[in-house]
C-alpha positions in Angstrom: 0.0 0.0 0.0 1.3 3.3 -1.1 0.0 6.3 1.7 0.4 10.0 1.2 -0.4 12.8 3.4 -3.0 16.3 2.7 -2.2 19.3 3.4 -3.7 22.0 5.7 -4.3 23.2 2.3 -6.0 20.0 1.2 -3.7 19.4 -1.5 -1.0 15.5 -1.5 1.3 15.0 -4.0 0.8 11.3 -5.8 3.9 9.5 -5.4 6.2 8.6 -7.7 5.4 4.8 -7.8 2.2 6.0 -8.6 3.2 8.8 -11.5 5.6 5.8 -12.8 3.1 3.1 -13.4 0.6 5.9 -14.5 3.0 7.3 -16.6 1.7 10.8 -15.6 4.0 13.6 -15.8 3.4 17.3 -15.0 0.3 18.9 -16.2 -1.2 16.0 -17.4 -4.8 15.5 -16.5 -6.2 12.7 -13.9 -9.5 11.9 -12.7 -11.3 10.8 -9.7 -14.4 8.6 -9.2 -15.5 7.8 -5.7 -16.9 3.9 -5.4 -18.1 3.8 -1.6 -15.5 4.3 0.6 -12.7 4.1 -1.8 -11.4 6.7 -4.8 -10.3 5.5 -7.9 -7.6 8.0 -9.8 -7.3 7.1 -13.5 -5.0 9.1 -15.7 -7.3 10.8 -18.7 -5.8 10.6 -21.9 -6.6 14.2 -23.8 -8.3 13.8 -27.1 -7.1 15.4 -30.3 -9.4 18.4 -30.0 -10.6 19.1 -26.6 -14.0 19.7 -28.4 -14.2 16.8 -30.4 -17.7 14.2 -28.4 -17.8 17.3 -26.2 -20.8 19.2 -27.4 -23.0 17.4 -25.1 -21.9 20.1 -22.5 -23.4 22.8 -23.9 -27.2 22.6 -23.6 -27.9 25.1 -26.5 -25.4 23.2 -28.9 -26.5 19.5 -28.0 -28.7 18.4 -30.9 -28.3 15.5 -32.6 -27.9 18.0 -35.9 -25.1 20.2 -34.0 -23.4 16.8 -33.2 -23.4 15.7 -36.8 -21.9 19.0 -38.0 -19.6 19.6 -35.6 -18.5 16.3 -34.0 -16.0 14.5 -36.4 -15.5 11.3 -34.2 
């Protein structure tokens, strides 16, 4: 078991056994899904185009027509 420590400022650094089997290096993005008691960190993989299956977001741009035109997957 790996353990790390938070910060008054409620911030912990993921260790490096972690960052090496991740392969994460700075500024990359991760994510966190809590399951019960536990959390899950996953390291997210950027698309090509940080837009690209992201239209859904925006409510006033999510029709299936919008998708189409603007959603080259």
């Amino acid at each position: 078991m790996i353990v790390g420590r938070i910060t008054a400022k409620a911030q912990t650094t993921i260790p490096r056994a972690v960052r090496l089997a991740l392969g994460l290096a700075p500024g990359d993005d991760v994510a966190w899904e809590i399951d019960g008691n536990q959390v899950v960190m996953t390291r997210v993989h950027p698309a090509a185009d940080a837009f690209v299956g992201n239209f859904d977001t925006f409510a006033e741009w999510s029709s299936d027509a919008d998708c189409a035109a603007f959603d080259h997957r």
